[in-house]
ROROMI-134116 format. One record per residue (C-alpha): x, y, z; residue in one letter. Coordinates in pm, 1 decimal. Example, Ala and Ser with C-alpha at 12.3 -4.5 7.8 and 13.67 -1.06 7.14 Angstrom:
<recs>
{X 1230.0, Y -450.0, Z 780.0, aa a} $
{X 1367.0, Y -106.0, Z 714.0, aa s} $
</recs>
This chain:
<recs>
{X -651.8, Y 15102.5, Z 5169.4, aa x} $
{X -929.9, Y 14855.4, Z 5280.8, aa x} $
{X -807.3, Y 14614.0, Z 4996.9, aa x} $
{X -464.7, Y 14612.4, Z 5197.7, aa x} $
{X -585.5, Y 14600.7, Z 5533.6, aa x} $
{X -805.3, Y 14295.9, Z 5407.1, aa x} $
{X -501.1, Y 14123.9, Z 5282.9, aa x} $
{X -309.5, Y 14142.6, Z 5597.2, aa x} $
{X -636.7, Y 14011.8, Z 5815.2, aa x} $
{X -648.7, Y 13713.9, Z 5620.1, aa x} $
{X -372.9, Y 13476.3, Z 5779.2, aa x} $
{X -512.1, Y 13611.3, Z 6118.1, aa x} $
{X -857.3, Y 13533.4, Z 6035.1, aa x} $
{X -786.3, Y 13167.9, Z 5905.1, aa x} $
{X -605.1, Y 13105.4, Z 6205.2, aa x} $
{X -893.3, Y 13210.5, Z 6398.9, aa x} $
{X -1117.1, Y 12982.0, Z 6184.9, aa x} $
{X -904.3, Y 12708.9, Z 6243.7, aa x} $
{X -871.7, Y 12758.8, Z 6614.2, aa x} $
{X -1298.7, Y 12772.3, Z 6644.4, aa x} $
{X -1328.8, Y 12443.7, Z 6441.8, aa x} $
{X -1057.2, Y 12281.7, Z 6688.1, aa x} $
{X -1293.3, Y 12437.4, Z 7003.8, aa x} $
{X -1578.7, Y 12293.5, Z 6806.8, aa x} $
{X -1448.4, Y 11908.6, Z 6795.3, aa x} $
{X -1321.4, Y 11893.7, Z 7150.4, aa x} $
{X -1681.7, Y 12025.6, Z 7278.2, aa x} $
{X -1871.0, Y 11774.9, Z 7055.3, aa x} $
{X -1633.8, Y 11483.5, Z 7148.4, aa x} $
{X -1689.9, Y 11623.5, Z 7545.9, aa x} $
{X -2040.6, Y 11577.7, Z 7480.5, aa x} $
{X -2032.0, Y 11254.5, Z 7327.7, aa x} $
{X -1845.3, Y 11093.4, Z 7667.3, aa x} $
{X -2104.3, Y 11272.9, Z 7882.5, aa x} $
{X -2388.3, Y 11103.6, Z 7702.0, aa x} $
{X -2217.4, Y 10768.9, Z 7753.5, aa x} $
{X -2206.9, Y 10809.7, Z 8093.0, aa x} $
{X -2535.0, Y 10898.0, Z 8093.6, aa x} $
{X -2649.2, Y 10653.9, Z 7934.5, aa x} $
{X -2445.0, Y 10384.4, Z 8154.9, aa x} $
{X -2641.8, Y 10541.3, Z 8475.1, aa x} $
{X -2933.4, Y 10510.8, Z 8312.8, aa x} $
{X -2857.9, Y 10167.3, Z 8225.6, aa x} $
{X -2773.3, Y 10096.6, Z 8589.6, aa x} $
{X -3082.3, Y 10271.6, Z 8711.9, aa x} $
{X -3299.3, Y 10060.2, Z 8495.9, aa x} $
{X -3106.0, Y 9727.6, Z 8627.1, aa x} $
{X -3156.7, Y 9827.8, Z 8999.4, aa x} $
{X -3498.7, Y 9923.9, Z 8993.5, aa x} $
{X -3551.7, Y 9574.5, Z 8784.9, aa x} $
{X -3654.7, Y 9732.2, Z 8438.2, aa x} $
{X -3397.3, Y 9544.6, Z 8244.9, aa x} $
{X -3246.5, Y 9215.1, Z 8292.1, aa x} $
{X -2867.8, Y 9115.7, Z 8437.9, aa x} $
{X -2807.3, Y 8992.1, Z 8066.0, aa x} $
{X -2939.0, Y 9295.3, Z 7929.1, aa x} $
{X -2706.1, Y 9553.2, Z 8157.5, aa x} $
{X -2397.6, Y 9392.2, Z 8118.2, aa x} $
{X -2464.0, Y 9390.2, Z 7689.8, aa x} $
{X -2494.9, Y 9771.8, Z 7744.9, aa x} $
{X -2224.7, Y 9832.9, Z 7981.1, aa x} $
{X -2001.0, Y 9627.0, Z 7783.6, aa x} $
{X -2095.4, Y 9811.6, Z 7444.2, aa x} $
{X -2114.2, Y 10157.4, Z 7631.8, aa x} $
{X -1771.5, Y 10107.0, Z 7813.5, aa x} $
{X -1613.6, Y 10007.4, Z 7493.9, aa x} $
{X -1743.1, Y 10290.4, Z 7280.2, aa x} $
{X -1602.8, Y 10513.5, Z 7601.0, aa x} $
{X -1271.8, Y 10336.4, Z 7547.2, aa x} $
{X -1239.9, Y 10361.5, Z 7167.6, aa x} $
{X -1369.1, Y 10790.4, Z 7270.1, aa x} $
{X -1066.6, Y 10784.7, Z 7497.6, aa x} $
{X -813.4, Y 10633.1, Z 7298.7, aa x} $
{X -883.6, Y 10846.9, Z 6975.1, aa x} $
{X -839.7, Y 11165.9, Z 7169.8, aa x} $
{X -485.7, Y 11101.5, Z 7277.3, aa x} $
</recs>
């Protein structure tokens, strides 16, 4: 009887896998935007309080914002 029961589960179950590896992508994409935009307010913060030149914020901002863009555009 287990054999049976175990052979009806199993579409259920890889549905269930399939649906945890989907949760699993969108949180690690979430995460990977979030430490952009860390990293462009960090990037800010260090121009402000003089750490890092003009030149050297807008290379960053201009590769962060793009890799934010390219994030963006493979979600939809």
């Amino acid at each position: 009887m287990l054999l049976v029961d175990d052979l009806l589960m199993l579409p259920l179950r890889g549905f269930i896998g399939i649906f945890k590896k989907i949760g699993e992508m969108a949180e690690t994409e979430s995460s990977d935007a979030d430490r952009i935009r860390e990293k462009l307010m960090e990037a800010r913060l260090g121009f402000e309080l003089d750490e890092i030149s003009e030149e050297e914020y807008e290379k960053l901002e201009t590769e962060l914002l793009a890799r934010l863009n390219s994030l963006r555009e493979s979600r939809s």
